[in-house]
C-alpha positions in Angstrom: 79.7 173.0 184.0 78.1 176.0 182.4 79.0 179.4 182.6 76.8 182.7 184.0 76.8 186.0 185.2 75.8 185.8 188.6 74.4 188.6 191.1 74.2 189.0 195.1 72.3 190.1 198.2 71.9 189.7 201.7 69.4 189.8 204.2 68.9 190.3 207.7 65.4 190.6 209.3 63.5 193.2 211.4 60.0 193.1 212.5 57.1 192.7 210.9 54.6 195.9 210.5 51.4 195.4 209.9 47.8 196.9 208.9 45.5 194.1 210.1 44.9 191.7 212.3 44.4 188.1 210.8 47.2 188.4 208.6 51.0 187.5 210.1 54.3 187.4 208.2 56.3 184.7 210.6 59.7 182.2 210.3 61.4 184.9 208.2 64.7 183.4 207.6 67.9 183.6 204.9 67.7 179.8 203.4 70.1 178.0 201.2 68.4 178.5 197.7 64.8 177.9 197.3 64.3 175.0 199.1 67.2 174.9 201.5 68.0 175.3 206.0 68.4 178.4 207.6 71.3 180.0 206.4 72.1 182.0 209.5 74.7 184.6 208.4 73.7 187.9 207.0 76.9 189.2 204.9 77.4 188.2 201.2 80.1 188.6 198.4 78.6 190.6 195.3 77.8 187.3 193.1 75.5 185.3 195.5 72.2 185.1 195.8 70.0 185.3 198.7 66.7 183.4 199.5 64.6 184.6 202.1 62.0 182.0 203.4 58.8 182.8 205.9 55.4 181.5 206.6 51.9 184.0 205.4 49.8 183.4 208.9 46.3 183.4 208.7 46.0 184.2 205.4 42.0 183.8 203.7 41.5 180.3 202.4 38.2 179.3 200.4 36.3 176.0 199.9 38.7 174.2 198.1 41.9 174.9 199.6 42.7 178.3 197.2 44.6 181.0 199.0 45.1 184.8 197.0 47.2 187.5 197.7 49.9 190.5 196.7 53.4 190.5 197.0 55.7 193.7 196.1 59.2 194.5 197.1 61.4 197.2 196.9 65.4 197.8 197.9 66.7 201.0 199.0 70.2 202.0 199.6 71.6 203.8 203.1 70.5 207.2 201.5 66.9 206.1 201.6 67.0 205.9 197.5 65.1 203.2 195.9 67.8 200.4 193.5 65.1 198.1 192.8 61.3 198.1 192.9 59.0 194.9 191.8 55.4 196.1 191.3 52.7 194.2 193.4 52.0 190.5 191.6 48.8 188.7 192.4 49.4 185.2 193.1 46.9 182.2 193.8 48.3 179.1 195.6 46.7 175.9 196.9 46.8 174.9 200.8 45.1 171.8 200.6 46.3 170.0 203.6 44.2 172.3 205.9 45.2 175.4 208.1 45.8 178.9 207.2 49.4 178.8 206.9 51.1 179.4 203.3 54.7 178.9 203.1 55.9 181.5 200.8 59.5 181.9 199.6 61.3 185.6 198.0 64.3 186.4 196.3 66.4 190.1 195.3 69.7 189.9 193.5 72.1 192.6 193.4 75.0 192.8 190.7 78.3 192.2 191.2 79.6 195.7 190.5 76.9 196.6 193.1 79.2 199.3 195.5 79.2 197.5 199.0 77.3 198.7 202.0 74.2 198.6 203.8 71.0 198.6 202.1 66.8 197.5 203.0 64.5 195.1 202.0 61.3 195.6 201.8 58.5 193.0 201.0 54.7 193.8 201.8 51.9 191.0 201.5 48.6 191.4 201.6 45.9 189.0 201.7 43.3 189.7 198.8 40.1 188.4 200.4 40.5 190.5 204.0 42.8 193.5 202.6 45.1 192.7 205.5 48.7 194.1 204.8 52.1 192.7 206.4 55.3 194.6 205.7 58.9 193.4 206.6 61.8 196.1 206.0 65.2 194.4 206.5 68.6 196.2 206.4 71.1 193.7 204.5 74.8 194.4 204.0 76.7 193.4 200.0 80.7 193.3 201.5 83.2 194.3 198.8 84.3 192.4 195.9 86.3 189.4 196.2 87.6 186.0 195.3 84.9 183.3 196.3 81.9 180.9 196.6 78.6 181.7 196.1 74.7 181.1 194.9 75.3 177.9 196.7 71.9 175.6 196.7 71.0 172.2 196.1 69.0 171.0 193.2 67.1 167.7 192.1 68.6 168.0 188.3 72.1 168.7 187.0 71.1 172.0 185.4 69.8 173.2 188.6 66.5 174.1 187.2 64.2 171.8 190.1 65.2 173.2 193.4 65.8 170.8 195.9 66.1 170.7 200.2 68.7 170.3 201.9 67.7 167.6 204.0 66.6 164.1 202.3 66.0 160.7 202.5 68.4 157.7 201.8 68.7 156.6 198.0 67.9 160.5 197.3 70.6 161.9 195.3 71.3 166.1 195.0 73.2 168.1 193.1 75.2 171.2 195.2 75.4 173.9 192.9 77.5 176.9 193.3 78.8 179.8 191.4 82.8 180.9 191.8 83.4 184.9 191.4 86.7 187.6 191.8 89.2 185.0 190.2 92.3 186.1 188.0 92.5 185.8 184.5 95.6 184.5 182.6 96.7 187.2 180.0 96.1 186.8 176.1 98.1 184.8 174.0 99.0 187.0 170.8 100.3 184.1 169.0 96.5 182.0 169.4 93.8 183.8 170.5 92.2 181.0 171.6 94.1 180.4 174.1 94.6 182.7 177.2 92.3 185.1 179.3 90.8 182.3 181.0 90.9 181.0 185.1 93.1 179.2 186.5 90.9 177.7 189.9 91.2 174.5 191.8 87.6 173.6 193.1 87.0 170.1 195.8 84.0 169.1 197.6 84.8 167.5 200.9 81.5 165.9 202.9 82.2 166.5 206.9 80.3 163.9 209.6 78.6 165.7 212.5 82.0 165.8 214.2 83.9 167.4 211.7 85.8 164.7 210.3 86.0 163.9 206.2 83.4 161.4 205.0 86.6 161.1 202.0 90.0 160.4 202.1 90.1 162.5 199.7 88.1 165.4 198.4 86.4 165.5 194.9 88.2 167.7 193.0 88.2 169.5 189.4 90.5 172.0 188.0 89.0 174.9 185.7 91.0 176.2 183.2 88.9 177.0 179.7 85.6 177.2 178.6 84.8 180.7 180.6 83.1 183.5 178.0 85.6 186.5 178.3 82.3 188.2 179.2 81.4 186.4 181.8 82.5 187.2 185.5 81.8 184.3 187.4 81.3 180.7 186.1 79.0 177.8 187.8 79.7 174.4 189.5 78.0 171.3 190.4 78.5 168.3 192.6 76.8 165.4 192.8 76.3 164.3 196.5 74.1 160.9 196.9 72.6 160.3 200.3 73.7 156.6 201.2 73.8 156.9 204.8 71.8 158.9 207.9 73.1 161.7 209.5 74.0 165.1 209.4 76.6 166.0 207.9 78.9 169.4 206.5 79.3 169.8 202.8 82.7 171.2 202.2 83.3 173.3 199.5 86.9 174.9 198.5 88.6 177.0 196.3 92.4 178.2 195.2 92.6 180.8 192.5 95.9 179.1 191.1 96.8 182.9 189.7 96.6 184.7 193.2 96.9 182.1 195.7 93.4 183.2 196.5 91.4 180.9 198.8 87.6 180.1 199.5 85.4 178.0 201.8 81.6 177.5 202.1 79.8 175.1 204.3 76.6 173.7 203.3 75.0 172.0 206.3 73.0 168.4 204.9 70.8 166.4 206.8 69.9 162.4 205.6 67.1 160.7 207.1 66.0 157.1 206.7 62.9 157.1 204.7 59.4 156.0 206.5 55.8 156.1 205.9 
């Protein structure tokens, strides 16, 4: 468990607008962390962090499998005023099973102080070999501040620094990490300052079958109480979750801010396959 400041988003998409032809922005969808399934809601707590997945259509590819193109973005709030503006970035990638489709993966935060309300995304691409230009605008709504879950994504390594799917093969082990904002802090103890000013949460990880019912009799739990940096407003969690049998199943995470009685779900939706060649 490490602590971090943690920021938030959400996204919702509109249509695609664009200058040329060849060149199609398509399967635009909200995913769990880089790598992750559709994550099919569009409202998020200030302190999570929204993914947007989509496919670059008939984009140029050369001789050897090379694709190069643009990517900008920009976020502006409901009085048409830019919050956030990222320059266009050349980028070269590699298709080299063939086709002209390059998946392509983008990301905004938005901090947790970040005054709830609706806002727009938008992200233009543009192929550098034809000049075609796609642009997606999409209006996204941050809801108010608040006890509870978020930046939930699954990784390959504890840290969470390899992103991982959320669907795997049996014997494939991932790591569901999360980030835990809006909790209550105990006050200062004037007698050790050490002590005090720290969160008092309850967090379990329960694993649902495709019916709904607890893979556990009981959940995995761990109780936070230190080791939060006064400075810090959220703090991050892991869970290790194996994949030992086929399936698909509902990851289950919970928490109790012990100080308010505050409470907090999130469903992570997990898929196991048996492996095969």
């Amino acid at each position: 468990m490490w602590a971090s400041a943690l920021l938030v988003t959400s996204l919702l998409l509109a249509p695609a607008q664009g200058t040329g032809t060849g060149l199609q922005l398509s399967n635009v969808r909200n995913t769990y962390g880089e790598l992750g399934g559709t994550r099919p809601d569009g409202k998020f707590l200030p302190g999570d962090v929204v993914f947007i997945g989509f496919d670059i259509d008939g984009i140029t590819v050369d001789d050897q499998g090379r694709v190069q193109y643009r990517m900008a973005m920009e976020v502006i709030d409901k009085n048409n005023k830019p919050i956030f503006k990222q320059d266009p970035s050349d980028k070269v990638d590699f298709v080299p099973l063939g086709g002209k489709k390059l998946p392509a993966r983008a990301f905004v935060t938005i901090g947790l102080d970040q005054e709830p309300g609706m806002y727009t995304l938008k992200l233009v691409v543009t192929d550098t070999a034809s000049k075609s230009t796609q642009t997606l605008s999409k209006p996204f709504e941050v809801t108010k501040k608040d006890f509870g879950i978020v930046a939930v994504y699954a990784s390959v390594d504890e840290r969470g620094a390899i992103p991982a799917p959320t669907t795997g093969i049996i014997g494939q082990s991932i790591f569901v990490q999360f980030g835990i904002v809006g909790f209550d802090r105990s006050p200062k103890d004037a007698t050790d300052p050490k002590k005090g000013n720290q969160p008092d949460v309850l967090i379990e990880m329960s694993p649902l079958d495709s019916t709904g019912t607890p893979t556990l009799k009981k959940p995995i739990a761990y109780k936070l109480e230190n080791g939060v940096d006064e400075k810090e407003s959220g703090f991050t969690m892991r869970f290790l979750l194996p994949m030992t049998r086929a399936g698909k199943y509902t990851v289950r995470l919970s928490a109790t801010d012990n100080r308010t009685r505050k409470t907090a779900t999130f469903d992570l939706p997990v898929t196991v396959v048996p492996s095969a060649n």
